[in-house]
C-alpha positions as CSV (number, residue, x, y, z in Angstrom):
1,X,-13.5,2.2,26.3
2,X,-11.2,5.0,24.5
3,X,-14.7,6.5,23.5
4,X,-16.6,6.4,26.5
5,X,-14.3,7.0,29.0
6,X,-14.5,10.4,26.8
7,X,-17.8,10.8,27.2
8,X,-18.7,9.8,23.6
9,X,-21.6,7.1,22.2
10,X,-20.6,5.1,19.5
11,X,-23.1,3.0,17.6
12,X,-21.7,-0.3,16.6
13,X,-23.7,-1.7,14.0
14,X,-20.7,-4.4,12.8
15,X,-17.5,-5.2,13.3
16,X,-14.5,-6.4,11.5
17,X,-12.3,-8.5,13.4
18,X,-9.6,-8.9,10.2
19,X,-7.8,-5.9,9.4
20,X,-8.5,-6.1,5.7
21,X,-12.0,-5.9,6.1
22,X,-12.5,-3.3,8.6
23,X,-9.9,-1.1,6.1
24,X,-12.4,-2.3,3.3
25,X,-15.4,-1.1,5.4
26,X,-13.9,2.6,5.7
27,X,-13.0,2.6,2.1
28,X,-16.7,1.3,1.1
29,X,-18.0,4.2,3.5
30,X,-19.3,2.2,5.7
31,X,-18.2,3.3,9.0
32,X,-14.1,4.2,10.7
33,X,-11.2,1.9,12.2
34,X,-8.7,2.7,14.8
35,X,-5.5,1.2,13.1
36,X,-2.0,1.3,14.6
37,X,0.0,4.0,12.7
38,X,2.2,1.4,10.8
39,X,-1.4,0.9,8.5
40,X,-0.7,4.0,6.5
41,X,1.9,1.6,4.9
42,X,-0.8,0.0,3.1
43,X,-1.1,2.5,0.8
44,X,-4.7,3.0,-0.2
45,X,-5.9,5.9,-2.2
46,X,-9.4,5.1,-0.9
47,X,-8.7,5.8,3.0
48,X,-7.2,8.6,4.9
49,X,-5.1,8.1,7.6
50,X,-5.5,10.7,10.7
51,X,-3.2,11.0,13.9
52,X,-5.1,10.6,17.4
53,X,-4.2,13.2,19.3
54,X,-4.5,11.5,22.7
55,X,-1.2,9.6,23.2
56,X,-2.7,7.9,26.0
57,X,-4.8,5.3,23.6
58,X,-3.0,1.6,23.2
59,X,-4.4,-1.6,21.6
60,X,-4.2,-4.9,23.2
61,X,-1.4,-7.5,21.6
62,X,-2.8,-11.1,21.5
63,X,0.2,-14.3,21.1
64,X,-1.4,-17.4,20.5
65,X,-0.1,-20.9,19.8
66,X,-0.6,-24.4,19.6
67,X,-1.2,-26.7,22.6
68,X,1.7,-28.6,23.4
69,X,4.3,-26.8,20.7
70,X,7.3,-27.7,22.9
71,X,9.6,-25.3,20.0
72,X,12.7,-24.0,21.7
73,X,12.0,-20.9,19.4
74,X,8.2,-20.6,20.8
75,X,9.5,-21.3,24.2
76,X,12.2,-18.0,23.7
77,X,9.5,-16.1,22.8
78,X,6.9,-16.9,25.7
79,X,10.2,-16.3,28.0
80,X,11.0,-12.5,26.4
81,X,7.5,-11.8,26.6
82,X,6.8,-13.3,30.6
83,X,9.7,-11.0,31.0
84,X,8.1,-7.6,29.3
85,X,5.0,-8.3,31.3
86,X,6.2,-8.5,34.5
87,X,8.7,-5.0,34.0
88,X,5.3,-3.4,33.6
């Protein structure tokens, strides 16, 4: 979406749906990653990190758990997110 609602093609021949790997991809040469900034943390002398300029760009957040966890702490956290949700 970020790409073509720019106007750009991007050939996908594979994707990396762990981190890791996708990092390990760019480092092997084998194509680029969109990381959140806190990535650069990682430290890798293989891979260089470079600021998008458009601010506009986001990544989507995904929460999972377990059927049935009934975990006052898990039941918190569904409550503070409900709560973030709706405010936007």
């Amino acid at each position: 979406m970020t790409f073509r609602s720019r106007g750009l093609g991007v050939n996908v021949a594979t994707e990396a749906n762990e981190l890791q790997t996708a990092i390990g991809m760019v480092a092997a040469s084998v194509g680029v990653a969109l990381v959140s900034e806190s990535v650069k943390r990682l430290h890798r002398d293989d891979v260089s990190y470079r600021p998008l300029v458009d601010q506009g760009v986001v990544s989507p957040i995904i929460m999972n758990y377990r059927v049935g966890e009934l975990s006052p702490g898990l039941a918190q956290l569904r409550g503070l997110v409900k709560s973030i949700l709706t405010r936007r």
